[in-house]
N, C-alpha and C positions, 0 to 999 in steps of 0.2 A: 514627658516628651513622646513624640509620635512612634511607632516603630510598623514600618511594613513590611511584610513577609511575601515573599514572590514563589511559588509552589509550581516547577516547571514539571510538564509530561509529557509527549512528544509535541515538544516546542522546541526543542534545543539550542537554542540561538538568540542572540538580543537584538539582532537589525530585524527590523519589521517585525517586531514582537509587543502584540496588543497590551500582554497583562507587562509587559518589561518596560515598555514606553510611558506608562499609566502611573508605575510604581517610582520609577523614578523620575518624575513630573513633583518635584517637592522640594524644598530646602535643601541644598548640600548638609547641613548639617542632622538629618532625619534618619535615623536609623534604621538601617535596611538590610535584611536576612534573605535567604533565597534557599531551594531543600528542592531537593530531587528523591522521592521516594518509591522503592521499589515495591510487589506484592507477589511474591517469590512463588507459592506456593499459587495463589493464582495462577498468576501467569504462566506455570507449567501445568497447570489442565487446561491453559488456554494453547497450549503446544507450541511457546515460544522460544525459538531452538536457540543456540549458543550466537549463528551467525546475528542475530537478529541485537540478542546484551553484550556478545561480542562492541559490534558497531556503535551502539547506544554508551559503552563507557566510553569509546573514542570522542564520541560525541562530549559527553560530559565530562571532558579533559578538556576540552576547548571549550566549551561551554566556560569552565570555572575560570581558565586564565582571561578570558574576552571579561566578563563579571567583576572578576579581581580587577583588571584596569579600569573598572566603573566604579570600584568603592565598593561594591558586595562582593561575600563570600559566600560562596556554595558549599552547603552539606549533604551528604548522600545519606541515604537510609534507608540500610535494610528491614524490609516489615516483609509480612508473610498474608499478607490480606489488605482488602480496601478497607473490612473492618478494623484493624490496624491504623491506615493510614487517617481516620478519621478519628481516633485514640490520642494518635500522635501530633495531630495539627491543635487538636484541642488542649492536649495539653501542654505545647509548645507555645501556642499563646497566650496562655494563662499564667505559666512563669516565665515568659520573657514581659507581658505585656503589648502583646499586639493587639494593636487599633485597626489594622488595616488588613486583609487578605486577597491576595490578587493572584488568580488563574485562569488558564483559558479553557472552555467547555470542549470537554468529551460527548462522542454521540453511541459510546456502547452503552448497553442497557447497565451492566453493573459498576461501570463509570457515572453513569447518569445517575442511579442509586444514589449513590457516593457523594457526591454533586451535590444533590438533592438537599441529604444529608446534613451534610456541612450550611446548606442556605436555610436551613430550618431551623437548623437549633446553632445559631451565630454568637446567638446573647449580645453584646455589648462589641460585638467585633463585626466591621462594615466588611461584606463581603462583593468583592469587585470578580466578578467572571464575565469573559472576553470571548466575541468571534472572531478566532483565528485560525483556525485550521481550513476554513471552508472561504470560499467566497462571498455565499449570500446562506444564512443563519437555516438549517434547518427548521422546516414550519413556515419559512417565507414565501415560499414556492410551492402555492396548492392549485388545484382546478378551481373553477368557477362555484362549485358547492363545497368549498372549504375541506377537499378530501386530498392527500397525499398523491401523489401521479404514482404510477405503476409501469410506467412506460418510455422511456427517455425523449424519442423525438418532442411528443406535446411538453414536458418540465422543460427541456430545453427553448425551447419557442415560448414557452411563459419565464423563463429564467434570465434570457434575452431580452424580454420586455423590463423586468423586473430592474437588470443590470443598468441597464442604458439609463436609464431614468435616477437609479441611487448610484451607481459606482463605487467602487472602492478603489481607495488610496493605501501604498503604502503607508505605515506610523513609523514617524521620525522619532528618535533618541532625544529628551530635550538637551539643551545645552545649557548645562549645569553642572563645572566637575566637580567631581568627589575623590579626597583623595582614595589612593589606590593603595588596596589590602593583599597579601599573599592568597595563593590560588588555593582554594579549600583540598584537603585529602581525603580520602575513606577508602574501605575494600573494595577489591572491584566485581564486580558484576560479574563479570566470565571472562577468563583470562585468555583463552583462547578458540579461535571461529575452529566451526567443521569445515569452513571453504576457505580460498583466498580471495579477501575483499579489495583488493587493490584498488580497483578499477572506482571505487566508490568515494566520493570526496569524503574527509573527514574533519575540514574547519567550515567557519562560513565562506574564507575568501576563496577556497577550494571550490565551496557550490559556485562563489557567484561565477567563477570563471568559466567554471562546465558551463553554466546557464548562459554566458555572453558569448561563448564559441557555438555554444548549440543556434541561439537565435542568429550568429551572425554567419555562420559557413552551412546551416542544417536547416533550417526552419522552412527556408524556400522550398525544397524539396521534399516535407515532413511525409505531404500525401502520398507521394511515389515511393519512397524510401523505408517507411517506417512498416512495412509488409517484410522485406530482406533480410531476413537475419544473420545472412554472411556481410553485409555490409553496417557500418555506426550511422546508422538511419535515423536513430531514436534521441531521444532529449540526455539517455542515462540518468537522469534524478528522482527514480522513483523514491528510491532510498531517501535519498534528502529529504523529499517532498514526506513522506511516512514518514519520518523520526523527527521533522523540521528544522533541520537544519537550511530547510531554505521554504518559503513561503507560495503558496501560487498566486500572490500577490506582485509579490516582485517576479517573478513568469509572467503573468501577463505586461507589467511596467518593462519588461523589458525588450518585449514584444510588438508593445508598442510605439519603445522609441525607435524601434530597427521598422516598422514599417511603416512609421509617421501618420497614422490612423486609430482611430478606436477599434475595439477587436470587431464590432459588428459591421463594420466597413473593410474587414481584413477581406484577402484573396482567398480562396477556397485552398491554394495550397499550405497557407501558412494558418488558417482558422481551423484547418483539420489537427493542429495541436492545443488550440483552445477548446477543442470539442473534448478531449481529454479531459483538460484538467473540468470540464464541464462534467462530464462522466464523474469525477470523484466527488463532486457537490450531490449530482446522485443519490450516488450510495450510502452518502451519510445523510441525505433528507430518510433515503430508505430505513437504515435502522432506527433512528426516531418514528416514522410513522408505520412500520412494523416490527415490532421490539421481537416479533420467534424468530428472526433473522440473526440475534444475538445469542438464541437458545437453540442452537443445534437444529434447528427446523427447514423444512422446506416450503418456499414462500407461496408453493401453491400447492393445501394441505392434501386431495386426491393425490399426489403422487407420493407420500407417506407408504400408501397399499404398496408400491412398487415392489416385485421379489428381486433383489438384486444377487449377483451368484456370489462376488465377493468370494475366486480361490484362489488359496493364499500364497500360491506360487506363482501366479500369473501378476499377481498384488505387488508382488518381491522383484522378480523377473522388471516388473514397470519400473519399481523404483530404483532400480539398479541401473536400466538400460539396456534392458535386455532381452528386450521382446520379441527382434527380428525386424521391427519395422523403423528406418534407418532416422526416419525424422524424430520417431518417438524418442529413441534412441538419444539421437543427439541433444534435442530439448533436456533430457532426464539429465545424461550428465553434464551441461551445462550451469544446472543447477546444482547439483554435490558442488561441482570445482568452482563455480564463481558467486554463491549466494544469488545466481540473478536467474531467469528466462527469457527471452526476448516473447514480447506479445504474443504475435500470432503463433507461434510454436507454443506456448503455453494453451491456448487454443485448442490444436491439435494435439495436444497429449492429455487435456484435459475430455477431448470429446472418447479419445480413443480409450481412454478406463472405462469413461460414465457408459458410453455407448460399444464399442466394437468388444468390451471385457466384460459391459455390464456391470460394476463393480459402483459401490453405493459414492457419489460423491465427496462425501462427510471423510472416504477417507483420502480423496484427492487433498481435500481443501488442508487436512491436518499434516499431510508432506510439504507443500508450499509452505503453510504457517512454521514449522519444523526449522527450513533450509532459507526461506524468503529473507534478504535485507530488509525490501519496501512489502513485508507481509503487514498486512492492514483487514481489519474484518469487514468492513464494507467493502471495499475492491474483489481480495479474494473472495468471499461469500458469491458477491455480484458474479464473480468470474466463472468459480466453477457453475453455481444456482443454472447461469445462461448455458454452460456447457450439458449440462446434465436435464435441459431442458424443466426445472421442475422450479426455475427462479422466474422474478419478474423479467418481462420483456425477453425472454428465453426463443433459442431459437427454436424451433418449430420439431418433434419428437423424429419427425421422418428426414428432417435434412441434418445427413450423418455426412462429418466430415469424410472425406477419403483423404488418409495421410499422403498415397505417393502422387496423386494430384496434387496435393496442396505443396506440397515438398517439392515439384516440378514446375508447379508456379512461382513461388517463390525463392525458393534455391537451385535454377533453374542449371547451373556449372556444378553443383553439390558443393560446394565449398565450406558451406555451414556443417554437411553433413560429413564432410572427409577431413574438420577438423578436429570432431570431437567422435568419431569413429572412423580408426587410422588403417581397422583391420579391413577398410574398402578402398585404400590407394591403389594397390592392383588392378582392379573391375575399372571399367571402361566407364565414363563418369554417366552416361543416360542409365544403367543399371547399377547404378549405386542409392537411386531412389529407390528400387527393387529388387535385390539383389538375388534372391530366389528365382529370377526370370534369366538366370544363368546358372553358374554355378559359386556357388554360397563360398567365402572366401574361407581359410583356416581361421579359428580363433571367432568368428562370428556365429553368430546363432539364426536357425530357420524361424521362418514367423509360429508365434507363439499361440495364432488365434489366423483365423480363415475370415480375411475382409467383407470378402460379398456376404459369406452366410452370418456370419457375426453381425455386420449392418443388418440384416433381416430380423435377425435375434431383438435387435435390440426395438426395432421398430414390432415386431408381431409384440413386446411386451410392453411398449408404450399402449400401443390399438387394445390388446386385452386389459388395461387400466381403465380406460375410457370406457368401452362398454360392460 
């Protein structure tokens, strides 16, 4: 008799789920296994903090009961390596007897390893791996000489050609029940977050609802809105979107039923969140056609020389929130207390380490990774690389954010800033951007670093790079 084994990793979920749809496309009566496996010791040199397998077990608590009403039962399993994990597939199918293996492709390099791996030495077992994480397959989307883009605007204008012509569809469940088995048990992953994740759905019908409030009360607005971070501007499903509990497949389907057009006929207010999820198609074409993006590298090797000052109080001081500068500030502890950042403040907290502290990115990137629900290595990489000027498509070494501009643009009542530092309710809200431009409240702290010259710092040592 047949048996398939379904091997989820940040897929979480069975609607719209490539290898979930594929695997169960068979005889109700075909035996079907399904294994969630963890790589312990990996994934903490990959600096994957509590909130991150906190969320991931919730996940795979629903995960197993959604699974169990479809007739499979989920097993967890702890391993301590992808060498492990490819120990354990192999020899799981060889005393159960699996014929079939079905997963969906990772695009980190020791994921892809691993990948690799398993499709080499299959032996007598068909192996089925799925485009689901991404919209259009890394590798699909190169320049005219067959070379990886380096640059978002042209992928995007060739990813838009590319789209319009194949499309993707959500993948339907077929319609075939199976009876229903008890919902699998195991240890769990982490029993408790460093933050509180509330805010973050934790079933599928939890995403789709975020997802159908956002397109249907938020979308119109994305462009204007999604800059405010005292305001719910944003979609909130990074997280989903990173662990999968919800696809950007069904993102854009539902996108498009609310503005009754294909996304490349959308309005510019509502396409500037397709440009997003276009952005994460990016980053993971990125780590396939630049694998030292997965090795601790900077993706443009001259900035390697960089002397970065990296002191460790100033280091400490940021990660706490403690700098003096009200927006950093706030960004920082938004992230301890809620696992999340809103964009542009991560932005600016991220320019203000690399650049006004000077301070090596690699250690921005492993606080996010640490603290992040939707930490991802292609986004994050992508994110700080561009902060720190030393990634593709990076902003330009001389154009340094200034936080109480950016903070005055965008929070322009401080209400982002007077929520999550309380010791500025007193101060008169246009000096709550800068509070040193009066007098510095009790309980607050003076800036930690001098803007103007710190911006100068930071560019005289980009310029000394260069020549």
């Amino acid at each position: 008799m047949q048996h398939r084994l379904i091997w989820f990793r940040d897929d979480l979920r069975v609607t719209d789920n490539a290898a979930v749809s594929a695997a169960l496309d068979c005889d109700p009566d075909t035996q079907i296994s399904a294994v969630f496996l963890t790589a312990d010791t990996e994934w903490a040199s990959f600096g994957y903090g509590a909130n991150r397998l906190y969320y991931t077990e919730q996940l795979l608590t629903n995960l197993s009961k959604n699974l169990a009403s479809l007739g499979v039962s989920l097993t967890v399993i702890r391993l301590e390596t992808y060498h492990d994990q490819v120990a354990w597939i192999r020899q799981f199918c060889a005393t159960e007897s699996v014929s079939d293996l079905y997963f969906n492709q990772e695009y980190q390099w020791n994921e892809r390893l691993r990948d690799r791996h398993i499709l080499e030495n299959s032996g007598a077992i068909t192996v089925h791996a799925f485009v689901d994480r991404v919209l259009l397959q890394p590798s699909t989307v190169l320049t005219g000489d067959e070379r990886f883009y380096s640059v978002f605007s042209p992928f995007k204008r060739r990813w838009l050609s590319i789209y319009q012509n194949q499309g993707v569809r959500p993948f339907t469940l077929p319609n075939r029940p199976r009876a229903a088995v008890p919902p699998g048990q195991w240890l769990s992953l982490c029993d408790r977050p460093d933050s509180d994740l509330s805010q973050f759905p934790m079933t599928e019908e939890d995403a789709k609802l975020t997802l159908e409030d956002f397109v249907t009360h938020r979308l119109g607005q994305y462009d204007r809105a999604r800059n405010q971070p005292d305001v719910l501007g944003t979609s909130r499903l990074s997280g989903a979107l990173a662990r999968g509990l919800l696809s950007p497949r069904q993102c854009i389907q539902a996108a498009e039923d609310l503005v009754q057009r294909p996304i490349w006929e959308f309005p510019d207010n509502a396409f500037s969140w397709i440009n997003e999820l276009i952005w994460r198609d990016f980053y993971q074409h990125l780590l396939v056609g630049f694998p030292r993006l997965s090795k601790n590298r900077a993706f443009r090797p001259e900035t390697e020389a960089l002397i970065w000052r990296n002191i460790p109080a100033e280091i400490d001081a940021w990660k706490a929130g403690r700098t003096g500068i009200p927006i950093v500030d706030a960004g920082m502890r938004e992230l301890r207390a809620t696992g999340w950042m809103h964009n542009r403040v991560r932005m600016i907290v991220a320019q203000f380490l690399t650049k006004n502290l000077l301070c090596d990115w690699r250690i921005g990137e492993a606080h996010f990774m640490q603290y992040l629900v939707d930490s991802d290595l292609g986004a994050n990489n992508g994110g700080w690389q561009w902060s720190a000027s030393t990634g593709t498509d990076a902003a330009p070494y001389f154009r340094v954010f200034n936080p109480v501009s950016q903070s005055e643009a965008h929070d322009p009542q401080a209400n982002y800033i007077s929520h999550w530092i309380p010791e500025l309710l007193k101060m008169p809200v246009k000096k709550r951007h800068a509070p040193w431009s009066g007098s510095i409240p009790q309980g607050y702290t003076a800036p930690i670093v001098d803007l103007k010259s710190s911006r100068q710092r930071a560019i005289d040592a980009f310029k000394d790079l260069k020549s």
